[in-house]
Every structure is written in structure tokens, then in C-alpha cells.
PQR file with spaces between the fields and no chain letter, atoms N, CA, C, O and H, PARSE charges and radii, in Angstrom:
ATOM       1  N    UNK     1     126.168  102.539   92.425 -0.4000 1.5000
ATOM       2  CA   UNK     1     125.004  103.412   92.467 -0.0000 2.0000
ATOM       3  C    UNK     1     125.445  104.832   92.149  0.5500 1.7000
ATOM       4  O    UNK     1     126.572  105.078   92.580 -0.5500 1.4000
ATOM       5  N    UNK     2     124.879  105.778   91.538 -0.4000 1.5000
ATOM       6  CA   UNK     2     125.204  107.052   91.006 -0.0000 2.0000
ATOM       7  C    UNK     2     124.875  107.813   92.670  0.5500 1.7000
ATOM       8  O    UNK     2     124.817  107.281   93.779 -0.5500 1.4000
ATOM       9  H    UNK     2     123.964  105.578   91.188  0.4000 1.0000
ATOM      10  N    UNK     3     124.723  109.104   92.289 -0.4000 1.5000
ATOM      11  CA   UNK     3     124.467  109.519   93.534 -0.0000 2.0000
ATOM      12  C    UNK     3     123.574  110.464   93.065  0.5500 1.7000
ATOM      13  O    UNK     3     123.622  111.398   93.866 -0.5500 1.4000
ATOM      14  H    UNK     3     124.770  109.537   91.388  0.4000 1.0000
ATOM      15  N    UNK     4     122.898  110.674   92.311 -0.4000 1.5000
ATOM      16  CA   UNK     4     121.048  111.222   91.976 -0.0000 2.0000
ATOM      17  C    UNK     4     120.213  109.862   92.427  0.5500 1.7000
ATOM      18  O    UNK     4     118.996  110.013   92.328 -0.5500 1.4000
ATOM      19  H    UNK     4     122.859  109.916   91.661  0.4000 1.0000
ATOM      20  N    UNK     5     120.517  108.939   92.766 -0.4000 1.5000
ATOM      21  CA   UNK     5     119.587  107.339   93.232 -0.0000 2.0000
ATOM      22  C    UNK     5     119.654  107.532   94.568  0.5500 1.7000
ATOM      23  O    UNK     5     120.701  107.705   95.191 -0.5500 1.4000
ATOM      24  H    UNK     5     121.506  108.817   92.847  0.4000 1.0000
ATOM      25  N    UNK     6     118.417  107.504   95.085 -0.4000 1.5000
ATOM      26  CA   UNK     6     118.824  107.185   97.138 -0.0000 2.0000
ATOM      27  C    UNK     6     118.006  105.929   96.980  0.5500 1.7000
ATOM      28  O    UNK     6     117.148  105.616   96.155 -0.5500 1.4000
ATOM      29  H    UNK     6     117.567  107.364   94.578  0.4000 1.0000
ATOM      30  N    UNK     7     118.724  105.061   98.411 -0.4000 1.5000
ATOM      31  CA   UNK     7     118.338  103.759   98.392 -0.0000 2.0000
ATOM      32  C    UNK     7     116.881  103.880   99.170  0.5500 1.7000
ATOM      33  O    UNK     7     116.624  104.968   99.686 -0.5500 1.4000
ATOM      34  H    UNK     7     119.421  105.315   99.082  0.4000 1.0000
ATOM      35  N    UNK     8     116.265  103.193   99.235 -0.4000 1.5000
ATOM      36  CA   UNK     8     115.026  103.006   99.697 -0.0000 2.0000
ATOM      37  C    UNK     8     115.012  101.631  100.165  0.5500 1.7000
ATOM      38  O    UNK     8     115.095  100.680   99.388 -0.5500 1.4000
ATOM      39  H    UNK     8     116.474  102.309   98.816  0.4000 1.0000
ATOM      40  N    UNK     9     114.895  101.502  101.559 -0.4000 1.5000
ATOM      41  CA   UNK     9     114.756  100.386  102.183 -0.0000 2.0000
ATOM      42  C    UNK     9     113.609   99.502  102.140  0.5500 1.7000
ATOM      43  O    UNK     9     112.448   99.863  101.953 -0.5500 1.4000
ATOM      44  H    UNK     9     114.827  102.275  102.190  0.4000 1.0000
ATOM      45  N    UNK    10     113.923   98.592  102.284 -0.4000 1.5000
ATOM      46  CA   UNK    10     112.609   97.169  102.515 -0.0000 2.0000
ATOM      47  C    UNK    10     112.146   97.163  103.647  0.5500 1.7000
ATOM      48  O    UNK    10     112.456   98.008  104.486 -0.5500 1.4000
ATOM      49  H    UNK    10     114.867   98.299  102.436  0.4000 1.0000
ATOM      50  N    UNK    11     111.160   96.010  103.899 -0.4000 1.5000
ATOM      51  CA   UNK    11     110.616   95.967  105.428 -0.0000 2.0000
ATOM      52  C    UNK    11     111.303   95.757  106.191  0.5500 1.7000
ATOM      53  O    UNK    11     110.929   96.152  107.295 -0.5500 1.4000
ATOM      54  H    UNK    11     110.909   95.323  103.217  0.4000 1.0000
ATOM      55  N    UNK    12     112.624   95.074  106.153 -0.4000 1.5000
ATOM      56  CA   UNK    12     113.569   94.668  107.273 -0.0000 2.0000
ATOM      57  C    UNK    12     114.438   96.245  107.977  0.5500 1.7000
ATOM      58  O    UNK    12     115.207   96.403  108.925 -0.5500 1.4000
ATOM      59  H    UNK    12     112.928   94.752  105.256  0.4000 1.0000
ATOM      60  N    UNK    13     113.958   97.003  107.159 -0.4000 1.5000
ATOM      61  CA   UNK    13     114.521   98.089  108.103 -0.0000 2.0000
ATOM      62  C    UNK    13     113.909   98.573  109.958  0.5500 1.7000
ATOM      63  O    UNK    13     114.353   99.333  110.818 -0.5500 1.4000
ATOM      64  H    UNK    13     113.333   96.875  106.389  0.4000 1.0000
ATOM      65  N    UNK    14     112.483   97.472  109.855 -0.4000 1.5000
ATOM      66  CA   UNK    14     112.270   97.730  111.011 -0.0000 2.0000
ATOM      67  C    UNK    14     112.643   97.163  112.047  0.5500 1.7000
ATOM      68  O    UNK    14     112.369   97.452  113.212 -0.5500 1.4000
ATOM      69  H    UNK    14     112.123   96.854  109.156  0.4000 1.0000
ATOM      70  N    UNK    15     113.670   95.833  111.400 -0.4000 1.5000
ATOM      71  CA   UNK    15     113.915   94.612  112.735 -0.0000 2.0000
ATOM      72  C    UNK    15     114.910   95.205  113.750  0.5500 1.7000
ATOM      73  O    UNK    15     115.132   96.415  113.785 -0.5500 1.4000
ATOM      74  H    UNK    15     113.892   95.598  110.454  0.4000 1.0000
ATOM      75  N    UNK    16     115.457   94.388  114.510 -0.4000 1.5000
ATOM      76  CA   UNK    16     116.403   94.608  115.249 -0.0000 2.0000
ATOM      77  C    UNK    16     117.682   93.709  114.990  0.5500 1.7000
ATOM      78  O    UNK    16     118.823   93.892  115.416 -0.5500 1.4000
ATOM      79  H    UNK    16     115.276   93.405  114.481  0.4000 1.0000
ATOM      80  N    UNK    17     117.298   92.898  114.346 -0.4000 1.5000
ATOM      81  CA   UNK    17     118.132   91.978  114.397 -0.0000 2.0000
ATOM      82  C    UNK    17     119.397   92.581  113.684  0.5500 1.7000
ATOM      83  O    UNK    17     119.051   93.482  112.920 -0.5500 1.4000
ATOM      84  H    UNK    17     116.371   92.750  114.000  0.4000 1.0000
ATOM      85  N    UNK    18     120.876   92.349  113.693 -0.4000 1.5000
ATOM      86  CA   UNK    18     121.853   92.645  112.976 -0.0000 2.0000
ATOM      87  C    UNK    18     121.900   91.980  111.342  0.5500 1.7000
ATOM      88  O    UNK    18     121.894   92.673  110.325 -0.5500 1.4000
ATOM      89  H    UNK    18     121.158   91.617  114.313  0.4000 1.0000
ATOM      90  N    UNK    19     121.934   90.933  111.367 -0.4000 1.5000
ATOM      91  CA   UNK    19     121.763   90.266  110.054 -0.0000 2.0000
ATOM      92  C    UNK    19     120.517   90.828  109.258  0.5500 1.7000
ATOM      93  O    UNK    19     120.637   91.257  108.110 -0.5500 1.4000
ATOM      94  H    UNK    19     121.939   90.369  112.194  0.4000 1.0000
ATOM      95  N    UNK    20     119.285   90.799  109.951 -0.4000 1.5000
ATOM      96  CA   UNK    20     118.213   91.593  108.401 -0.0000 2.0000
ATOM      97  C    UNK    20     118.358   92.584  108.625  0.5500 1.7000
ATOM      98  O    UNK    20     117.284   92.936  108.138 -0.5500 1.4000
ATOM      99  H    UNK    20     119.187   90.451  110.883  0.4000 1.0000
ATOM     100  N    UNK    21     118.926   93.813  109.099 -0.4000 1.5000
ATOM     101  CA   UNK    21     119.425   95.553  109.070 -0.0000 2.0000
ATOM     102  C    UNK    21     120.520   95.016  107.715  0.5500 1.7000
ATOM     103  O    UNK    21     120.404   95.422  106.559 -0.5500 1.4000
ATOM     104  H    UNK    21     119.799   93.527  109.495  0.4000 1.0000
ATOM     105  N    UNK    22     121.192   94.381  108.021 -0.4000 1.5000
ATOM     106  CA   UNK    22     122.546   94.223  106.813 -0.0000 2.0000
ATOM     107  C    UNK    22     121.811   94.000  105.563  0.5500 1.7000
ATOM     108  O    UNK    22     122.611   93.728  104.668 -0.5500 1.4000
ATOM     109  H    UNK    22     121.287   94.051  108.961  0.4000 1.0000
ATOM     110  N    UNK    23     120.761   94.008  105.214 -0.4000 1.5000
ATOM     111  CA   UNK    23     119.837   93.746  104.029 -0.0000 2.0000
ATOM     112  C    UNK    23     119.275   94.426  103.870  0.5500 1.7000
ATOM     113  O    UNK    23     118.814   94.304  102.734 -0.5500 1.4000
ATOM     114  H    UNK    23     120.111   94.228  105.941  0.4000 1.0000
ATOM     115  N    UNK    24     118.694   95.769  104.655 -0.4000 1.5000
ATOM     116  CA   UNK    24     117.401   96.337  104.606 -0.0000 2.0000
ATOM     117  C    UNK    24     117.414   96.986  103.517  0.5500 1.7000
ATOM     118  O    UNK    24     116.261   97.114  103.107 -0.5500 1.4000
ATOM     119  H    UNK    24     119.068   95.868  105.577  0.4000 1.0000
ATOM     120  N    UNK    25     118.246   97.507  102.780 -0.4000 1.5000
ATOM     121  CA   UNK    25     118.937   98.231  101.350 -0.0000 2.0000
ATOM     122  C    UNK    25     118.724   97.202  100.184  0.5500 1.7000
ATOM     123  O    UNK    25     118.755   97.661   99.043 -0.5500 1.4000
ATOM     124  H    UNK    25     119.183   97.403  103.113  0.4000 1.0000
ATOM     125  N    UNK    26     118.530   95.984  100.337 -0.4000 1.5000
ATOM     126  CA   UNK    26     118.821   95.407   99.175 -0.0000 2.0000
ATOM     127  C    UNK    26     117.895   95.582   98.379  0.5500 1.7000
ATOM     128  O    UNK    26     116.962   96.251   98.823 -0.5500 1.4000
ATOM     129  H    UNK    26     118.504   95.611  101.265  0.4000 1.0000
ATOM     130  N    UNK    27     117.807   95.205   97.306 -0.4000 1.5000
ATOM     131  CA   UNK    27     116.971   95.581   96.102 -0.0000 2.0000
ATOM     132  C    UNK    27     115.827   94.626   96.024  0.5500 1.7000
ATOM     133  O    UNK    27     114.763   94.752   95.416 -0.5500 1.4000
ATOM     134  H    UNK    27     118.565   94.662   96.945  0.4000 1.0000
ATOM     135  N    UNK    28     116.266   93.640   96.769 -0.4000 1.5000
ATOM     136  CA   UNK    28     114.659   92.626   96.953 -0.0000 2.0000
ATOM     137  C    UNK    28     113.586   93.185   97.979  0.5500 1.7000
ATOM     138  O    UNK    28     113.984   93.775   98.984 -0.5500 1.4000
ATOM     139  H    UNK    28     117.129   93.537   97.263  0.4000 1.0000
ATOM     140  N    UNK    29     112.497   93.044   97.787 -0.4000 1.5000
ATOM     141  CA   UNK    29     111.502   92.970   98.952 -0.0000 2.0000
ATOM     142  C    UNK    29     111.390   92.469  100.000  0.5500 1.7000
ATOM     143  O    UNK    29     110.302   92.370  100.569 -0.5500 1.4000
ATOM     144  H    UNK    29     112.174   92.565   96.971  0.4000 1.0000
ATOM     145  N    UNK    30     112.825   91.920  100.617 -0.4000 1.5000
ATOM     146  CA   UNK    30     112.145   90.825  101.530 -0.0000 2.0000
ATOM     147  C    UNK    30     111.387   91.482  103.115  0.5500 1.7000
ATOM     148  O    UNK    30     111.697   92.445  103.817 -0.5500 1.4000
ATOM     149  H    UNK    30     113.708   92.000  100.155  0.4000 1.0000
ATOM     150  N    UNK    31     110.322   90.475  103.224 -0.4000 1.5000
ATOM     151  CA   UNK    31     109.707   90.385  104.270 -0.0000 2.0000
ATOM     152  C    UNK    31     110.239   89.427  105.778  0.5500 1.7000
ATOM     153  O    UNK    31     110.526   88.230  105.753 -0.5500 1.4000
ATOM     154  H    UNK    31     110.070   89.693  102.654  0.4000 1.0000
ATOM     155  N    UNK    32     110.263   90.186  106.834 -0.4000 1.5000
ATOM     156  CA   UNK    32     110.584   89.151  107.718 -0.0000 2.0000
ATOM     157  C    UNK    32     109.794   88.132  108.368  0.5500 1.7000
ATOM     158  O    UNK    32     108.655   88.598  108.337 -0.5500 1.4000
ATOM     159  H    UNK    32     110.031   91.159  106.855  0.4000 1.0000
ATOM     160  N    UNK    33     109.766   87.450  108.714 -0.4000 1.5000
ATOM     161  CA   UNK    33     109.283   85.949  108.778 -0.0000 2.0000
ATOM     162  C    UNK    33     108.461   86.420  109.894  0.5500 1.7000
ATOM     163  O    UNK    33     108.790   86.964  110.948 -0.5500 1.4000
ATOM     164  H    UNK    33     110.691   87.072  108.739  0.4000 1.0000
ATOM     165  N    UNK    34     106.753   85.924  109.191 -0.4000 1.5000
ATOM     166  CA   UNK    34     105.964   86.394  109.674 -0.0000 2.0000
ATOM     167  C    UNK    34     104.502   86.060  108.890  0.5500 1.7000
ATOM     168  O    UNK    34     104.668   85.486  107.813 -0.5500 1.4000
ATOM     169  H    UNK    34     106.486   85.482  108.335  0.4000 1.0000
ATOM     170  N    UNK    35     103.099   86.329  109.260 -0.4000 1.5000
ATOM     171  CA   UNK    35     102.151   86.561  108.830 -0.0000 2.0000
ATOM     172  C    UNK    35     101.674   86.948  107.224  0.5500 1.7000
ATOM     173  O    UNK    35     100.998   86.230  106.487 -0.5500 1.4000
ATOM     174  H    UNK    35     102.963   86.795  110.134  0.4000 1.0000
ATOM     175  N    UNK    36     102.217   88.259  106.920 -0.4000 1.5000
ATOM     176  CA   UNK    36     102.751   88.781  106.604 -0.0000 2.0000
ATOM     177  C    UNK    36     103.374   88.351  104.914  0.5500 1.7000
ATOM     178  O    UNK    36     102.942   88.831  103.866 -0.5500 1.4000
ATOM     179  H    UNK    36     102.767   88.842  107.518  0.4000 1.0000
ATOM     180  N    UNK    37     104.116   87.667  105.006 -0.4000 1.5000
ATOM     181  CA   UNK    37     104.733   87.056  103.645 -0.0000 2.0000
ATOM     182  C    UNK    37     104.225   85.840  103.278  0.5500 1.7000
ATOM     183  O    UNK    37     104.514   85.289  102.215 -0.5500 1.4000
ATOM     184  H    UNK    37     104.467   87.277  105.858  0.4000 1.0000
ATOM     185  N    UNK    38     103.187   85.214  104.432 -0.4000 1.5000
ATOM     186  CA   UNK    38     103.133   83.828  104.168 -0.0000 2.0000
ATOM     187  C    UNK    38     101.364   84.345  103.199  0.5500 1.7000
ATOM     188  O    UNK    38     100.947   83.788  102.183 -0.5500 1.4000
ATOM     189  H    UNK    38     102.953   85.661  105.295  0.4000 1.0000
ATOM     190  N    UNK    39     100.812   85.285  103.800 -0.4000 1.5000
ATOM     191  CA   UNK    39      99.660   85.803  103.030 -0.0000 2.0000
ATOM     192  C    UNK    39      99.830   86.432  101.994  0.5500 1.7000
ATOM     193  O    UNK    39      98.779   86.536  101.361 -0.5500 1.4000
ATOM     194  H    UNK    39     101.151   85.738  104.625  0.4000 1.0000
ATOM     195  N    UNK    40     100.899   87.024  101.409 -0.4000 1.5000
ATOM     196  CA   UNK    40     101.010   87.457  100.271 -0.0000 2.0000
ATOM     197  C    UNK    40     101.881   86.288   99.120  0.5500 1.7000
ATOM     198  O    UNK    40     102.185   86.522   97.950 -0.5500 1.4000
ATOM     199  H    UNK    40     101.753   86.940  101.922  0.4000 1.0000
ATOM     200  N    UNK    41     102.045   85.456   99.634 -0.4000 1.5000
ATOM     201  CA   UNK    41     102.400   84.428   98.939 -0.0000 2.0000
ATOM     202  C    UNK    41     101.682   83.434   98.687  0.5500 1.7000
ATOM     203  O    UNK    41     101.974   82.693   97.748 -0.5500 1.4000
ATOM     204  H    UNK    41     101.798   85.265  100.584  0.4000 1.0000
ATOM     205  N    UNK    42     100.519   83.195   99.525 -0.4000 1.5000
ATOM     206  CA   UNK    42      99.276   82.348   99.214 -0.0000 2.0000
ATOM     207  C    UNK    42      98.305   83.401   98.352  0.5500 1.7000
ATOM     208  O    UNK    42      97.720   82.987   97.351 -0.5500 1.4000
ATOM     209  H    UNK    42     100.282   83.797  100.287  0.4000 1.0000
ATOM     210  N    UNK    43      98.211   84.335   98.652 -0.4000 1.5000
ATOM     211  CA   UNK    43      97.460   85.172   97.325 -0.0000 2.0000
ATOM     212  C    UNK    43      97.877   85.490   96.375  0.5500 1.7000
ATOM     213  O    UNK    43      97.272   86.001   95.432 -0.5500 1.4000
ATOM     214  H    UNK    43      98.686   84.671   99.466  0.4000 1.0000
ATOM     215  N    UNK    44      99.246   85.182   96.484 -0.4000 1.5000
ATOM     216  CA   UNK    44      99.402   85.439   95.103 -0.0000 2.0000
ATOM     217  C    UNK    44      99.865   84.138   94.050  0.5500 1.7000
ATOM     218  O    UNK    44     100.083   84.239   92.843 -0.5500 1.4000
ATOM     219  H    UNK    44      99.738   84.767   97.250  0.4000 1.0000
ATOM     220  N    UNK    45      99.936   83.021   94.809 -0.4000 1.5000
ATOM     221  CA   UNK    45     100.102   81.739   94.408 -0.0000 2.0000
ATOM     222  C    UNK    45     101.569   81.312   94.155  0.5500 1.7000
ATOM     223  O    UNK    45     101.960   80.497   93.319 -0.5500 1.4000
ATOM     224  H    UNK    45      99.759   82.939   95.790  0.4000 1.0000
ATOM     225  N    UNK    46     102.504   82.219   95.285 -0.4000 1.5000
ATOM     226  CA   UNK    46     104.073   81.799   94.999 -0.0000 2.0000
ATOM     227  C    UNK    46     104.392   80.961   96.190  0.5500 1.7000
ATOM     228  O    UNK    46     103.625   80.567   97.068 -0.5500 1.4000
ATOM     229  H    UNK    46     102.187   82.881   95.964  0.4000 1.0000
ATOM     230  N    UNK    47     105.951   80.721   96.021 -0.4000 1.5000
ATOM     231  CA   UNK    47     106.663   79.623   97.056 -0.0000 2.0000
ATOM     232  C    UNK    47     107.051   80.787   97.891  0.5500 1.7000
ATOM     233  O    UNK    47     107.072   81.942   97.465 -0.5500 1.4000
ATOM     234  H    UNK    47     106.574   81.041   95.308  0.4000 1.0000
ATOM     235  N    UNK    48     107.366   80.417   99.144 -0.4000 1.5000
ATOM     236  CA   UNK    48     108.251   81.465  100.490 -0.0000 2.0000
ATOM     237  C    UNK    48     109.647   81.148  100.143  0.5500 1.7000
ATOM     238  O    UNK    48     110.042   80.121  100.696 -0.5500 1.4000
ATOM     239  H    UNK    48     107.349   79.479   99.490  0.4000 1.0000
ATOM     240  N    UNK    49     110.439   81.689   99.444 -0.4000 1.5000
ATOM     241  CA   UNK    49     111.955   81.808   99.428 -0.0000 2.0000
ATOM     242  C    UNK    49     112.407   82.240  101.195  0.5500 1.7000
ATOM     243  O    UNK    49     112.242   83.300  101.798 -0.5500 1.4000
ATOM     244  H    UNK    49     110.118   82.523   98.995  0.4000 1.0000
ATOM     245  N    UNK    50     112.840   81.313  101.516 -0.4000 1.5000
ATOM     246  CA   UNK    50     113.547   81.507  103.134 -0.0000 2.0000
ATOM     247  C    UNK    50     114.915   80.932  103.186  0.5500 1.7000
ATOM     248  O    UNK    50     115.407   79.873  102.797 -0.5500 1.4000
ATOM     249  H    UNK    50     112.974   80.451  101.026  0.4000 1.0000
ATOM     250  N    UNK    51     115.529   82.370  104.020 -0.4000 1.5000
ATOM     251  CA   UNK    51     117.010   82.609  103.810 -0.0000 2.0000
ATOM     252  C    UNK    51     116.926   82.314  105.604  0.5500 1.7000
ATOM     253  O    UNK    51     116.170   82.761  106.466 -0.5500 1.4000
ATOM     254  H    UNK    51     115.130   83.230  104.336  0.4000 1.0000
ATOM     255  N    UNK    52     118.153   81.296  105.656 -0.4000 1.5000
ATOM     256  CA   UNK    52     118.402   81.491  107.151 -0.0000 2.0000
ATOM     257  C    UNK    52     119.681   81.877  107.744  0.5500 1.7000
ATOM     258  O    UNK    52     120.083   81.568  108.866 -0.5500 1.4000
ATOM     259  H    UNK    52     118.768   80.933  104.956  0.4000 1.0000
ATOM     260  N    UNK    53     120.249   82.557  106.900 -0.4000 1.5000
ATOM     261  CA   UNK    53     121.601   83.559  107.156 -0.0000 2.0000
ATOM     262  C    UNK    53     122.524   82.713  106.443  0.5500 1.7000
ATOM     263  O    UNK    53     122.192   81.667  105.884 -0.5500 1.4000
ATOM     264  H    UNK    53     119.922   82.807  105.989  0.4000 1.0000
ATOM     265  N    UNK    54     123.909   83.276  106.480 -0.4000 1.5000
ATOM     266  CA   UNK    54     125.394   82.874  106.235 -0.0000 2.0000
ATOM     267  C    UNK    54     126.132   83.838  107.289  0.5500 1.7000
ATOM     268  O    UNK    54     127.356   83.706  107.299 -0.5500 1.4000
ATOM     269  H    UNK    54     124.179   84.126  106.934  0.4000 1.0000
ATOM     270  N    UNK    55     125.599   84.775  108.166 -0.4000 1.5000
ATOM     271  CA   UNK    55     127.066   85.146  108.659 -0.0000 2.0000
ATOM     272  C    UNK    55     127.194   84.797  110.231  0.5500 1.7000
ATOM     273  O    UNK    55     128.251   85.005  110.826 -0.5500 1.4000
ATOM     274  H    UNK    55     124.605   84.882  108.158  0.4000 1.0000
């Protein structure tokens, strides 16, 4: 990353959890498992990509 770019976090910056904070930077959108993603994925006619950790 250059350093004129600041990162801008996703929704997981609000959890608590240790594992989705370690993501909240990433460049995907993800949503945490919830209401929430399952409605924006039925409106919009996609699959729920669900990650259930590696660490």
C-alpha cells in the first residue's frame, strides 16, 4: 500500500471477536453473520460465502 491510501475498514470493525478484527482492513466487504448479509444476498440474488476461520 503507498502511503497517500488509508485503509478503510469493513463492518467487522465493530465485532469483538479477535479473528473478524484481524480482517476488518481487508478489501472485501464482509459482513458478520447476521440478518444483515443474509438480506442483502436474497435481494440481490447471490450465495452467502461463509468463512469459519483457519486460526
Amino acid at each position: 500500500m503507498t502511503a497517500n491510501k488509508k485503509q478503510i475498514p469493513n463492518r467487522l470493525i465493530s465485532e469483538k471477536s479477535p479473528y473478524l478484527l484481524q480482517h476488518a482492513f481487508n478489501p472485501v466487504q464482509w459482513y458478520p453473520w447476521g440478518q444483515e448479509a443474509f438480506e442483502k444476498a436474497k435481494r440481490e440474488d447471490k450465495p452467502v460465502f461463509l468463512s469459519v476461520g483457519y486460526s
